[in-house]
N, C-alpha and C positions, 0 to 999 in steps of 0.2 A: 309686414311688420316694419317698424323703424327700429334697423338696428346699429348698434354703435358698436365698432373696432376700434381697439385702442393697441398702436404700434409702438412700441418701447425701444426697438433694437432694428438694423436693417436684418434681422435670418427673421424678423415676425412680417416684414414685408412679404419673402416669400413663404413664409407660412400661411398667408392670408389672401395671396393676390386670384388664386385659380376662384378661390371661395368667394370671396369678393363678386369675383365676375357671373358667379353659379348664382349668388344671392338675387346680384341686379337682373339677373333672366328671368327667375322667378317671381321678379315683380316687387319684389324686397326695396326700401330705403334705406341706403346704406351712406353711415356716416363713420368719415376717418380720424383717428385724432392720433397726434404724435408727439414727443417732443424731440429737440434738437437731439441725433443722437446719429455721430459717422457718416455715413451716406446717404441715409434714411430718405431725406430730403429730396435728392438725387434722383434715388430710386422711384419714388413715388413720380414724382416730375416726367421721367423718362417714359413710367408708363401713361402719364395721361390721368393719374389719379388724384383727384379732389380730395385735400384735407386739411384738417386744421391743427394749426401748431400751438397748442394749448402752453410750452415752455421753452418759450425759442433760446434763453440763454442758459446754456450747462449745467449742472447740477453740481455744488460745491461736493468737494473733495471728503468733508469729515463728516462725522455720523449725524450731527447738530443740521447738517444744513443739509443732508440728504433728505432727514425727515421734514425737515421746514417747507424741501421741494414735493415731497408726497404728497403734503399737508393740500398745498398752494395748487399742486394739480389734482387731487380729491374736490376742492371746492370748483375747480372750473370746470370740471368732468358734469359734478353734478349739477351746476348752472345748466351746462349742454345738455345735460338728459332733461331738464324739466320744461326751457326751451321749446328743444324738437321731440318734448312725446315721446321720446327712448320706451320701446317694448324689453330691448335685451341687449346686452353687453357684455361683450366678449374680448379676450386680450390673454396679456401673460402676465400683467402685473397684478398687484397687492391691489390697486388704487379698481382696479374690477371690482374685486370682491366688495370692497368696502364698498362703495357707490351703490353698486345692484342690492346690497345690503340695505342703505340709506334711505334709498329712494324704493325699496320694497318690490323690485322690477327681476325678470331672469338675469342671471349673469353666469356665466361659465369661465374658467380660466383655463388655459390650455399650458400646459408645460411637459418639460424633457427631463430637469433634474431633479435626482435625488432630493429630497427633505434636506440630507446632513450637510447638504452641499450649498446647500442656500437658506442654513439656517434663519436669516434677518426675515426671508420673506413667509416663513413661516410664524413667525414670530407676530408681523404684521399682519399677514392675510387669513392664518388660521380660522380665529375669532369669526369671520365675516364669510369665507369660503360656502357655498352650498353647493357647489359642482367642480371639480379639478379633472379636466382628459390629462392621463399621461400614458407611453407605452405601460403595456404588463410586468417588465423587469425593473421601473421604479418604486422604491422605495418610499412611500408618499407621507411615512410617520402618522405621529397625529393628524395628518387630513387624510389619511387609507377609508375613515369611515364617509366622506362626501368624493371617493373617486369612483370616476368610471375609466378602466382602462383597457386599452386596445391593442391590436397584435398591428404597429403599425410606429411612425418615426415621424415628426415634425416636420421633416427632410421630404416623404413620402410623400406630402402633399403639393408638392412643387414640381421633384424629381423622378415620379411613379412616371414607368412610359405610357401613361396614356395622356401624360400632359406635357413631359417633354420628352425629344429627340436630339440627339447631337448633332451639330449642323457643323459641319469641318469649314465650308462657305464663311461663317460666322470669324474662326479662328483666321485664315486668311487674310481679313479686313486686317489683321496685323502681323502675323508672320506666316510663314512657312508651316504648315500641321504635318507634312510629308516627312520633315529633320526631327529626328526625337525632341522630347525636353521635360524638364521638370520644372514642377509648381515648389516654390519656399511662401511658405506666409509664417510670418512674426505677427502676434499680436500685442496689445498692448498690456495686457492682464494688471489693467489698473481699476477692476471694477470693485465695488466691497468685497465681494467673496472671492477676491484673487489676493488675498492678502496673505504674502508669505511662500505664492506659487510662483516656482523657479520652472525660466524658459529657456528658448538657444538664445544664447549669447554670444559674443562678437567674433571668441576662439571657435568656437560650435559653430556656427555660419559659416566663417571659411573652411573648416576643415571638409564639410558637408560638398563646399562648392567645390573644390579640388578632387573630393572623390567621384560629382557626377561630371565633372566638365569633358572627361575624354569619352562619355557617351553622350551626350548632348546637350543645347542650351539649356539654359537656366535664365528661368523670370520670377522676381519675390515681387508679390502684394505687403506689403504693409503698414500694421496700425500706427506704428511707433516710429521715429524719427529716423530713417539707415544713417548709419557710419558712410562717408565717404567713397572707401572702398566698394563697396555693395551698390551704388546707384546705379549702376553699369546696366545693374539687372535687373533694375524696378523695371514693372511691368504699368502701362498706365493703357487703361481701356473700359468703355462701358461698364458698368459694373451689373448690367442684364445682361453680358455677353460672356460673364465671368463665368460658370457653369459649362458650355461649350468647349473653352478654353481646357477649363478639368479635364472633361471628359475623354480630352483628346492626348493629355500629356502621361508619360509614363509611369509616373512617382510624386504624389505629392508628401511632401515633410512640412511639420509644421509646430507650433504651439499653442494655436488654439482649437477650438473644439468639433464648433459647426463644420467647417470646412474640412476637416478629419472627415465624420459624418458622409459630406455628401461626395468627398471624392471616393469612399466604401460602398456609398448606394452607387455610384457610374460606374462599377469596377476598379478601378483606378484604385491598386495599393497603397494607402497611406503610412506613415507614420509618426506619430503623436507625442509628444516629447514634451512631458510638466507633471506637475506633482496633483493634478487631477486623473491620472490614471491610477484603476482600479477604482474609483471612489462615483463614476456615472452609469449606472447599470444599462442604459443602451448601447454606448459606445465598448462596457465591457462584452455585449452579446452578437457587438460585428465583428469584435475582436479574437473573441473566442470564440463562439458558435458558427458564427459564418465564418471568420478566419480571414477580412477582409481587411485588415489592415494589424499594424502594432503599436500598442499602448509602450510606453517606456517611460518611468517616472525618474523624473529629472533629479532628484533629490538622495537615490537612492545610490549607493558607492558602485561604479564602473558600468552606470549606467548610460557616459558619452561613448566609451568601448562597444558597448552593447547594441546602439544605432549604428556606429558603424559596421560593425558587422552585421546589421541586419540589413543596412542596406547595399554594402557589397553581397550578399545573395539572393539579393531580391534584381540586382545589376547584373547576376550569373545565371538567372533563371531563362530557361532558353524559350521558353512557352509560358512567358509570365499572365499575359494579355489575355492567352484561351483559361488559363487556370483562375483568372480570377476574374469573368465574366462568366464563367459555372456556375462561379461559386454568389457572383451576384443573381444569377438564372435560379439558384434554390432558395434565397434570404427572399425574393420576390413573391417567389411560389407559395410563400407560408407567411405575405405581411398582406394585407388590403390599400388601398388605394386612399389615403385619408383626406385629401379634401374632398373626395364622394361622401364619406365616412361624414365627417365634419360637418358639410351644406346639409345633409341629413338631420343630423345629431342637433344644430342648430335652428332647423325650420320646425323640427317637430317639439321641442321642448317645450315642457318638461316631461311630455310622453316619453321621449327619446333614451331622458336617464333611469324612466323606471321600465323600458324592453330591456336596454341592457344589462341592467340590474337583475333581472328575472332571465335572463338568456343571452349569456355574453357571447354567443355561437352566432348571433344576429348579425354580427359586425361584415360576415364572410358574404354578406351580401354585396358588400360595397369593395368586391375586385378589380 
């Protein structure tokens, strides 16, 4: 088939990259399409992957010009599919649906949150949707009737070990993996649906740093400009190499989401701090079910108290390391492997969404 990936965000990079490669084996024509967006670019480069940047300048800030950019990449999307012959198209955004819609072609959309949480894209993609993958703990609203969903995490398909290993070599190329340390990431939470979500801010950041500095270094990635103070600690390195990194450090804190996520799937304790906890049912089922990290909503009164002391006990746990690679040893044992899942679900379609419609037990093939 010729099929088209459409890359919105650098976490759909590694959502797509194992897939990607599984596609081109099997003899697939695989075409990328992105627009400017963080790293993305980067990413893609680093690995050696062909694509096209269908909106290479940013996407204005208010509701008017966001739509005016969906508009403008819907129409060059589906220029590209009629083009190159597009059999099926695949992504995380709205501009999938409508296109594969348009142009009368397969399209699937892949996504991690709730409906209520990203109301706009429901509102958009609903209408045009005929396929949504999401895990089984989201809430998909009016699209529940075109989903298929899976006992597995967007994460899982990057992060499952049978695609990656942590390589300590890797962390090296820039410090020491032997000295403890903690991961800080600040995000920027300027996207639509972060309107009104409160993150660590500038008292929160130091107060954080001061309680981990007498256990070890401290490195912050982040989206948003640091303070002065804080540069000490910026961390600047590959951003394929960032994962490793995780893997290896003690404690990641943070405010935004993915990166919560995947340092819960390496073991690695997180803790999540914004007014999107309680409200992403994957993140609440590593939190609570597996118990692999802590949600703490920012907004909520004595909830900077409440970090801090979860992280001074999580700094007092004498066997923190064996206890929560257990506890990543059982979230494993009971998710599949989703870019198996995925390269599957994708090559056979639309057989693929009526197996698992008719026997959702099928998925446990793809371990």
């Amino acid at each position: 088939m010729n099929i088209l990936i459409q890359l919105s965000h650098p976490a759909h990079f590694h959502l797509y990259k194992v897939v990607i490669a599984n596609l081109k084996r099997d003899g697939h024509q695989v075409f990328v399409l992105i627009k400017t967006k963080d790293i993305l670019e980067d990413l893609l480069k680093n690995e050696g992957l062909e694509f096209h940047n269908i909106l290479p300048v940013a996407h204005r800030k208010n509701k008017m010009g966001i739509l005016f950019d969906m508009v403008k990449r819907d129409w060059k999307m589906y220029c590209f599919c009629r083009s190159h012959k597009i059999d099926l198209l695949t992504g995380s955004t709205a501009e999938v649906a409508q296109v594969s819609w348009f142009r009368n072609a397969y399209g699937m959309v892949v996504g991690e949150d709730d409906a209520a949480v990203v109301p706009a894209f429901g509102k958009v993609a609903a209408p045009f949707l005929r396929c949504l993958l999401t895990p089984i703990v989201c809430d998909n609203g009016k699209m529940e009737n075109v989903s298929v969903k899976t006992s597995s995490y967007n994460e899982l398909a990057y992060l499952h070990p049978n695609h990656f290993l942590a390589d300590k070599s890797v962390v090296e190329k820039y410090f020491s993996a032997d000295k403890p340390y903690f991961i800080l990431r600040f995000a920027q939470l300027n996207a639509h649906h972060d309107k009104g979500i409160k993150g660590i801010n500038t008292d929160i950041a130091q107060h954080l740093i001061d309680l981990l500095k007498p256990y070890g270094d401290i490195y912050i990635t982040s989206e948003r400009p640091l303070e002065n103070q804080f540069e000490q600690y910026r961390i600047k390195i590959n951003p394929l190499d960032m994962h490793h990194v995780m893997a290896f450090s003690q404690l990641y804190i943070g405010d935004s989401q993915t990166m919560a996520a995947e340092s819960g799937l390496l073991g690695v304790p997180f803790i999540r701090y914004n007014d999107f906890v309680g409200r992403i049912g994957y993140l609440r089922e590593l939190e609570d079910k597996y118990q692999l990290g802590f949600g703490i909503k920012a907004s909520e009164a004595g909830s900077e108290e409440n970090m801090y002391r979860v992280v001074e006990e999580l700094l007092a746990m004498p066997d923190r390391h064996e206890v929560f690679q257990k506890r990543r040893e059982k979230m494993l044992s009971e998710k599949i492997d989703y870019a198996k899942f995925l390269t599957w679900f994708i090559e056979n379609y639309p057989k693929s969404k009526d197996v698992m419609r008719a026997n959702p037990d099928y998925q446990y093939n793809f371990r």
